[in-house]
N, C-alpha and C positions, 0 to 999 in steps of 0.2 A: 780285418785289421783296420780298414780306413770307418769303421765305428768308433772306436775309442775319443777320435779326437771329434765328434759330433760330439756325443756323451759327455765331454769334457765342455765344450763348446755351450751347450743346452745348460749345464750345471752351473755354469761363469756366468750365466744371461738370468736364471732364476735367481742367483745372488746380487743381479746387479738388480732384479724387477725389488727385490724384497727390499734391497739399502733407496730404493727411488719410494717405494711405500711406506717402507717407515719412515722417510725425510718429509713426505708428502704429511702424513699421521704429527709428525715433531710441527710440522711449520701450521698444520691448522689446530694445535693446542697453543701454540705461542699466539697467534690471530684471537683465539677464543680466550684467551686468558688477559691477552691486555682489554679487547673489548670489555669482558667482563671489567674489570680495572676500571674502565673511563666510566660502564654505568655507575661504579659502588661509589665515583667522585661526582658523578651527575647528581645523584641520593643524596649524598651528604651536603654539598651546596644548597642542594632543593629545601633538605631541611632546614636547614643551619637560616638561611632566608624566611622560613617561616616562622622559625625562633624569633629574631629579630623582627620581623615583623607585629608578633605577638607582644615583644618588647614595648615597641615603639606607640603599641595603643594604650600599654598599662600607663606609660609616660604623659601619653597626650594631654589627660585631663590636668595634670602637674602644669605640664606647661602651656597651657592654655592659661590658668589660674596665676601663673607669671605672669604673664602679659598684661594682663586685667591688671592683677597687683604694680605693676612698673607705670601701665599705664595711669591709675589712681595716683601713684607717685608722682610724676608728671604734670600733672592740672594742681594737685595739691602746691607744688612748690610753684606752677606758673601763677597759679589764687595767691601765695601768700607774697611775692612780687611785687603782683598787680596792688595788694595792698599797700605795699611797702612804698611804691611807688604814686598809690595815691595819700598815703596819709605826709610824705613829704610836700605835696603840691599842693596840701589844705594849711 
């Protein structure tokens, strides 16, 4: 008679091993699923960065060719001053 309450006892302990293994099993797919997550946001930064990057050299030569051009502007209107200013003092 004092079996019963072993047997009971042993049964209450493999249901509590089983609810501790599958919380164990639940908490390393929550762990593995955000990780996964932060890589697919690492990826997408990484790319999205080399887009723009890529961006930024088809641009270059545009604005490179601005500067030249602003710069040409520049010496042009200081030339036409400096004349302006010497054909007064003749």
């Amino acid at each position: 008679m004092n079996a019963a309450p072993q047997v009971i006892e042993a049964g209450a302990n493999v249901g509590g091993k089983m609810r501790k293994r599958r919380l164990q099993l639940l908490r390393e797919a929550v762990f593995v699923a955000v990780f996964h997550g932060k890589l697919e946001r690492n990826k997408g930064v990484i790319e999205r960065s080399a887009k723009l990057r890529e961006h930024a050299q088809t641009l270059a030569p545009a604005r490179a060719a601005r500067l030249v051009t602003r710069g040409f502007e520049q010496l042009t209107i200081a030339a036409e001053q400096s004349q302006h200013i010497l054909a007064q003092g003749s």
